[in-house]
C-alpha positions as CSV (number, residue, x, y, z in Angstrom):
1,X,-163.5,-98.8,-56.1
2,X,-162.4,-97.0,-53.1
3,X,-163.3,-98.6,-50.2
4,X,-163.3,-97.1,-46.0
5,X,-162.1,-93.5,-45.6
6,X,-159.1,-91.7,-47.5
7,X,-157.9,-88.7,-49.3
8,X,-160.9,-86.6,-50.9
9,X,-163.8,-88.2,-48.6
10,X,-166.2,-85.4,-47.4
11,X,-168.4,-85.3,-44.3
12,X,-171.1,-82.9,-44.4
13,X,-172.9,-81.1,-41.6
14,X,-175.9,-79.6,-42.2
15,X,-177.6,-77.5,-39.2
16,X,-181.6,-77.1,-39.0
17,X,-180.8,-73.2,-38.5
18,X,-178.7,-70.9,-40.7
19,X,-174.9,-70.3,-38.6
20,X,-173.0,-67.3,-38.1
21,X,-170.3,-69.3,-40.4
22,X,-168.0,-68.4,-37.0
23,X,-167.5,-65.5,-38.3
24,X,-164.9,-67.4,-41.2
25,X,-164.7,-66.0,-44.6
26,X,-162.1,-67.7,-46.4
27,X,-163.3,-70.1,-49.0
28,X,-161.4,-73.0,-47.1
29,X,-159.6,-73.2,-43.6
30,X,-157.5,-75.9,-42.3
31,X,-158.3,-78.6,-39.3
32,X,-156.8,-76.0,-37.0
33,X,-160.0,-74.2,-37.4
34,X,-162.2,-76.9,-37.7
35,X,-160.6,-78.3,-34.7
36,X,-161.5,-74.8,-32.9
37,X,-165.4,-75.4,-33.8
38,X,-166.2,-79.0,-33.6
39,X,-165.2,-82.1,-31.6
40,X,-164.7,-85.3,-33.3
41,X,-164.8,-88.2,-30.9
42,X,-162.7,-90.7,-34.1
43,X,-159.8,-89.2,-35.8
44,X,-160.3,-87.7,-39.5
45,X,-156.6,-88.3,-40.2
46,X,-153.5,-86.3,-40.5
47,X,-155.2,-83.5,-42.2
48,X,-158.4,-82.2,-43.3
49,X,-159.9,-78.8,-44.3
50,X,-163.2,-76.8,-43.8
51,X,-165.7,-75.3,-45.9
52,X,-168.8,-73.3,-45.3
53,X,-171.4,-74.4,-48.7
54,X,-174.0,-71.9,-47.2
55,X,-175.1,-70.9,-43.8
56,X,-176.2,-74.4,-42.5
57,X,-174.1,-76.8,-44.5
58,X,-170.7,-77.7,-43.5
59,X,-168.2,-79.7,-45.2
60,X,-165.5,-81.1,-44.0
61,X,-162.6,-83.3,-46.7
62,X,-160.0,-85.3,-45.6
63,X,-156.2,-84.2,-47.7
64,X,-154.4,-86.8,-45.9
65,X,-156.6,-89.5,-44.4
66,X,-153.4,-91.3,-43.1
67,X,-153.3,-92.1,-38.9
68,X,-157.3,-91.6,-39.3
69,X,-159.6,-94.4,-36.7
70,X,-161.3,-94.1,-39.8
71,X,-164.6,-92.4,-38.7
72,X,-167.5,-95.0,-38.7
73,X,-170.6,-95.4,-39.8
74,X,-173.4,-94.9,-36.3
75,X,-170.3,-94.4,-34.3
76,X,-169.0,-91.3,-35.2
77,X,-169.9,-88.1,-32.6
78,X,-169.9,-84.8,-33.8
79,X,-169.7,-81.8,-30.8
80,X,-170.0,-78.5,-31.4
81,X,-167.5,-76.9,-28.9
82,X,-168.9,-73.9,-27.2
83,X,-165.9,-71.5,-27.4
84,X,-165.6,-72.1,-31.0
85,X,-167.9,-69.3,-32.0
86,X,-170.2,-70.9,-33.4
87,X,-173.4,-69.8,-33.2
88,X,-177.0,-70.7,-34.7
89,X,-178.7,-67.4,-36.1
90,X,-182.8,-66.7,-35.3
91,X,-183.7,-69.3,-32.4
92,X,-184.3,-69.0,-29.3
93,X,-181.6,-69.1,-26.6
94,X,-182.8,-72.7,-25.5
95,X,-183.4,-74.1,-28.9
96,X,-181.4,-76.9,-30.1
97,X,-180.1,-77.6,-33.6
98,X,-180.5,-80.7,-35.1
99,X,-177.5,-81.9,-37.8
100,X,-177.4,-84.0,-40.3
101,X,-174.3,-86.5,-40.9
102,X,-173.7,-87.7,-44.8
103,X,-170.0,-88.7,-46.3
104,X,-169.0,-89.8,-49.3
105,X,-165.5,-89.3,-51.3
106,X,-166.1,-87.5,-54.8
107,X,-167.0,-90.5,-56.5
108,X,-169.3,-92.0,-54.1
109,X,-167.5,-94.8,-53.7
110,X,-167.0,-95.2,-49.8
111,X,-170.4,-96.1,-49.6
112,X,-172.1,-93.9,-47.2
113,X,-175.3,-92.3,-47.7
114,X,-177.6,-91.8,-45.6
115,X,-177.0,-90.3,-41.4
116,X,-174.4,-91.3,-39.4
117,X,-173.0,-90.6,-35.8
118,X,-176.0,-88.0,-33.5
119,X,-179.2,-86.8,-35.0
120,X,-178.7,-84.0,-32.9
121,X,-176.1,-81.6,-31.8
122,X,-177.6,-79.9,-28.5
123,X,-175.7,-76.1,-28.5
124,X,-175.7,-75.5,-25.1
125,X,-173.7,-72.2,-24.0
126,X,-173.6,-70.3,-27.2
């Protein structure tokens, strides 16, 4: 069994409000862009790529988990960085969106599931 984080482990973000996606169409983008839209306080490793699921959901997978802190369990913080364009779709301009944090590698064996890291991601300037 696989155990901690490595190559093929997914984090998924899941917003309470549909996203403008940032305005990204590709099917997958690399950690430059992801790095443009989020803020990950633990390093996800060498490389990683994004993909948009639907309008809320988020995944993120790691292709080269090598140099990561690994990202922990309760630990990790996600932030939405306010340049990224990014932005939450029907809400009002003070409205917060709430996130929630699962991750798991393909064959469920790192052993997360259930929330991790912030049970909510303020968007503040967006």
């Amino acid at each position: 069994d696989d155990v901690g984080f490595s190559d093929g482990d997914t984090i998924f973000i899941t917003f309470s409000e549909d996203t403008n996606r940032a305005q990204i169409t590709t099917s997958t983008f690399p950690a430059s862009v992801v790095d443009k839209l989020l803020f990950f306080d633990q390093d996800l490793g060498a490389n990683y790529q994004g993909s948009w699921l639907d309008d809320k959901t988020l995944s993120i997978t790691s292709v080269d988990a090598t140099g990561s802190s690994p990202p922990e369990i309760d630990l990790l913080t996600v932030t939405v960085r306010t340049d990224g364009g990014l932005q939450l779709l029907n809400i009002i301009e003070t409205s917060s969106a709430s996130a929630d944090h699962y991750m798991f590698d393909a064959d469920g064996n790192y052993g997360i599931q259930g929330n991790f890291g912030p049970s909510q991601i303020d968007l503040v300037s967006i």
